[in-house]
C-alpha positions in Angstrom: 0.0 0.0 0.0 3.0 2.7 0.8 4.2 1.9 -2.8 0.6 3.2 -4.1 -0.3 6.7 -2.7 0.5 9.9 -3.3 2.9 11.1 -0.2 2.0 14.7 -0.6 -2.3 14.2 -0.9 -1.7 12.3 2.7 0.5 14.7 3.9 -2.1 17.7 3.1 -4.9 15.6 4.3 -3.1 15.5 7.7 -3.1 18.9 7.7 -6.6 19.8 6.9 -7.8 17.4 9.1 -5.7 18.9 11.9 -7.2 22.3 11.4 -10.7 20.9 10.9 -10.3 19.3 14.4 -8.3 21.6 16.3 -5.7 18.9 17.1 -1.9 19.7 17.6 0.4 18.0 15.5 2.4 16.5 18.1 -0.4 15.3 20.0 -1.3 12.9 16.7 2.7 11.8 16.3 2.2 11.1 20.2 -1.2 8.8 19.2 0.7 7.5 16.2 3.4 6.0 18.1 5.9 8.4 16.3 8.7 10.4 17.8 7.8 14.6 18.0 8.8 16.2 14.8 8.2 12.7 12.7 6.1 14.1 9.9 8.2 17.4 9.2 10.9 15.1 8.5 9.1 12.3 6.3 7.3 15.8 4.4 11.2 17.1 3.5 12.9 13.3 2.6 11.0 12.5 -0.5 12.4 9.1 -0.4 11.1 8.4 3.5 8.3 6.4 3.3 5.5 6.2 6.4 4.9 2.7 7.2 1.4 1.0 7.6 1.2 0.6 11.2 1.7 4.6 10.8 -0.8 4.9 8.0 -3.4 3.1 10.5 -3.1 5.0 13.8 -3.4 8.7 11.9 -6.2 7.5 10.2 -8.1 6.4 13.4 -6.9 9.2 15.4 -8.2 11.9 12.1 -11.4 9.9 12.5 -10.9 9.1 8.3 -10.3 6.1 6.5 -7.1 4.6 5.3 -8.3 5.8 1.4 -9.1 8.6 2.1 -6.2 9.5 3.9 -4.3 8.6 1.1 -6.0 8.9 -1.7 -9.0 11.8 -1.5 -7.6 15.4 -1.8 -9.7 16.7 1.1 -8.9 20.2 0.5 -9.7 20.5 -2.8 -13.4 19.2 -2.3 -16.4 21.2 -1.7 -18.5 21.3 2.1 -20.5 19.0 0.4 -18.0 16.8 -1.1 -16.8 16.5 2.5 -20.3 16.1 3.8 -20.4 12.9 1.9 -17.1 11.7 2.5 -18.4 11.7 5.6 -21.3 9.8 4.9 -19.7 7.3 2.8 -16.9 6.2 5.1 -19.9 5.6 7.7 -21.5 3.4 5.6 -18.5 1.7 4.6 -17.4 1.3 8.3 -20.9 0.5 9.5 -21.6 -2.3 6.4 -18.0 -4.1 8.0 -19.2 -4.3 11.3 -22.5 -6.4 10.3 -24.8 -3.0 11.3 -27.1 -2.5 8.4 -29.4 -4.4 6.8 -28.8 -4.3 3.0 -31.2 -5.6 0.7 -29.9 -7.0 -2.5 -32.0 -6.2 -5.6 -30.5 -8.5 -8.6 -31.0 -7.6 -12.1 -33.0 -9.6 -12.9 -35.6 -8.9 -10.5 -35.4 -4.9 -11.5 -35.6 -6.1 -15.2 -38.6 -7.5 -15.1 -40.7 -4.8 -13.1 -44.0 -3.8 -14.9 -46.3 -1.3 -14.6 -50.1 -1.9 -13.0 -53.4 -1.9 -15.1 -53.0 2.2 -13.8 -49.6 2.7 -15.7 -48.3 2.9 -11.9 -44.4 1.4 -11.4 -44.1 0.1 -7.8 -40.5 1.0 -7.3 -39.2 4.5 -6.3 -36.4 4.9 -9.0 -38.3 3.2 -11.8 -40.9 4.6 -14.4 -42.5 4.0 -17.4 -40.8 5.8 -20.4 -40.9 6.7 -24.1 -37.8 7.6 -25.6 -35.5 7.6 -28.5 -32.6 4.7 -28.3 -29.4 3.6 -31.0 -31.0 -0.1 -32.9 -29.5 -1.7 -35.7 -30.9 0.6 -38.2 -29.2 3.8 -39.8 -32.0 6.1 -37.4 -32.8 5.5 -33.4 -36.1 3.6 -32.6 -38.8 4.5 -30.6 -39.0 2.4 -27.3 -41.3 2.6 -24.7 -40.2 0.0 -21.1 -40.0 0.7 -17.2 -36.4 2.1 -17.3 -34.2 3.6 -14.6 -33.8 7.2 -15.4 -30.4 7.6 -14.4 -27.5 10.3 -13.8 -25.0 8.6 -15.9 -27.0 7.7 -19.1 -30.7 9.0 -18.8 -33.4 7.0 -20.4 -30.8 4.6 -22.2 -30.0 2.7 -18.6 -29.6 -0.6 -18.2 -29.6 -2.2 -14.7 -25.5 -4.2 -15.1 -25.4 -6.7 -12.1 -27.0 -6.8 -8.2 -28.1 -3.3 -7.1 -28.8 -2.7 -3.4 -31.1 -0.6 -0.9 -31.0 -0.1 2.9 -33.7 1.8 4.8 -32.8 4.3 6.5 -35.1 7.3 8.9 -38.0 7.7 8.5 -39.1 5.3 5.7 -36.4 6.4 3.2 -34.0 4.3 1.1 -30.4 4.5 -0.1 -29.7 2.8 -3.2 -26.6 1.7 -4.7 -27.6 1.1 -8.2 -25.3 -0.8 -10.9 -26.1 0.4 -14.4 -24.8 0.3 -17.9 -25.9 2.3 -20.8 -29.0 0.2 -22.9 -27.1 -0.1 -25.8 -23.2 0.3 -25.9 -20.0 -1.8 -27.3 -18.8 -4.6 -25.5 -15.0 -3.0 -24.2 -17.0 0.6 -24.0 -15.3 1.6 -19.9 -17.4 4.3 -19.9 -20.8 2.2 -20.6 -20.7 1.1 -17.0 -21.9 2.9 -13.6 -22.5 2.6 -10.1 -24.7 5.5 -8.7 -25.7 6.3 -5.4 -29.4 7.6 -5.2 -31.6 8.4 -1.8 -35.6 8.1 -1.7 -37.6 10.4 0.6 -41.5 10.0 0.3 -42.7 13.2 -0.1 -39.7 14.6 -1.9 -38.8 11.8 -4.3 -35.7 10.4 -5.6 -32.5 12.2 -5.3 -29.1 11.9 -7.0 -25.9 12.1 -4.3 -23.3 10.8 -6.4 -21.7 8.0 -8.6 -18.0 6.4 -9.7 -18.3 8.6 -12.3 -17.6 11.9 -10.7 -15.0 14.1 -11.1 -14.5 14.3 -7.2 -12.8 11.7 -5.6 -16.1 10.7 -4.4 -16.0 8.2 -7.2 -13.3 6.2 -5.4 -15.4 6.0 -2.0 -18.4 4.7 -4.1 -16.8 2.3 -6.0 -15.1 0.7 -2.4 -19.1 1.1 -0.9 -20.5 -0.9 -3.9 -17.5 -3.8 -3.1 -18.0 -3.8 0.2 -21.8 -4.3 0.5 -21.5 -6.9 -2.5 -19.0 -9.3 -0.3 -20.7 -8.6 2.9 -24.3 -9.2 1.5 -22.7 -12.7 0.5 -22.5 -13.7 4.5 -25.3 -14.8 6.8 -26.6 -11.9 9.1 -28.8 -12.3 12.2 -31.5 -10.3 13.2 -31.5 -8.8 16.9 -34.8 -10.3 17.2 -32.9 -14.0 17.0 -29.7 -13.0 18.1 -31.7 -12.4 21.5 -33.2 -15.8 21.8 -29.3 -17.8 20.7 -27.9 -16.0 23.4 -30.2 -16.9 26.1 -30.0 -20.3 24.9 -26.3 -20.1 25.0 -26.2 -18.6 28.6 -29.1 -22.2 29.0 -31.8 -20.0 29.3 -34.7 -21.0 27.5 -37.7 -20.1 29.7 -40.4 -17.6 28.5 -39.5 -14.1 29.2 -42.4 -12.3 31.8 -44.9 -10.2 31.1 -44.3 -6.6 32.1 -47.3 -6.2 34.5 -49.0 -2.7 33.9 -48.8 -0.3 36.5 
């Protein structure tokens, strides 16, 4: 990992994320493990090299991950870019520890949503469209299919592999989505897309970001989508049964009592 990153982006991260908290650099050298004045000399010997063990501590002790330490220029993002670096890294961290319940939607599920006898698509980020799209002919063809209207390629969307949702307060949804455009060449890099969209009843859907960005918000959403995909792979246990193998393990497997009202 030292071989890969960018000395100077972690180095300037440190920084800003020493202002943004108000900590003194020799109080994170002291939580690093490092002797006092250890990154002024690694920031002036361009062939010094921070080890790991290093790499780990200073991202625990900014409160960031180990990529974006090292590989998101914090500074050069927007309050808002940060705002979902923020939110990203959670989800990351949170989808590791086993906390949230992700649901998996493959693609072939979402490809064969319909609409009702009312026209009506029972999905949040689907709907029924008419729209121009490229066809074997010399001229595009009229098509009209439940489509996922996406950031990345409109109309002309095509859901690519297993896309995945999490509810979150208040009966909204975060959705991971893994797209392609509808029609595109087989070795076409830029055909391909993960976007990251959030449903609020009463407000809609809402675009937040994708792998596609310019920011390096595109790096964080690409690690999300890998990290949900390997962890939906493993069983999870809800609290509800987690509570009853526990008392069983503990040889307690009596009925709980009532709470009498008062």
């Amino acid at each position: 990992m030292t071989e890969e990153f960018n000395k100077k982006i972690m180095l300037d991260n440190i920084s800003f994320l020493l202002n943004e908290s108000g900590k003194k650099i020799g109080e994170l050298e002291t939580e690093a493990g490092v002797s006092t004045g250890y990154i002024s000399r690694i920031s002036k010997d361009e062939k010094t090299k921070p080890g790991i063990e290093f790499i780990m501590k200073v991202a625990e002790s900014l409160n960031t991950s180990i990529d974006t330490l090292l590989k998101v220029e914090l500074g050069e993002m927007t309050p808002t870019e940060r705002y979902l670096v923020s939110f990203l890294e959670k989800l990351n961290k949170d989808t590791l520890d086993d906390r949230l319940d992700w649901n998996i939607e493959s693609a072939d599920e979402l490809q064969r949503v319909e609409t009702d006898m009312n026209g009506y698509v029972d999905h949040p980020l689907l709907s029924y469209e008419t729209f121009y799209e490229e066809s074997e002919c010399e001229y595009p063809e009229e098509v009209s299919r439940v489509v996922f209207i996406s950031k990345s390629f409109d109309c002309r969307t095509a859901i690519n592999g297993d896309c995945f949702n999490l509810r979150l307060k208040n009966n909204s949804y975060l959705y991971i989505m893994n797209i392609s455009k509808s029609v595109h060449n087989v070795n076409d890099l830029d055909a391909f897309a993960k976007e990251i969209w959030m449903y609020t009843p009463g407000v809609g859907a809402s675009y937040l970001c994708s792998n596609k960005d310019v920011s390096p918000l595109a790096l964080l959403v690409e690690n999300l989508y890998l990290t949900v995909s390997e962890r939906t792979k493993h069983p999870r246990i809800k609290n509800e049964l987690k509570y009853i193998i526990d008392s069983f393990m503990e040889d307690d497997i009596s009925d709980d009592e009532e709470e009498l009202p008062f």
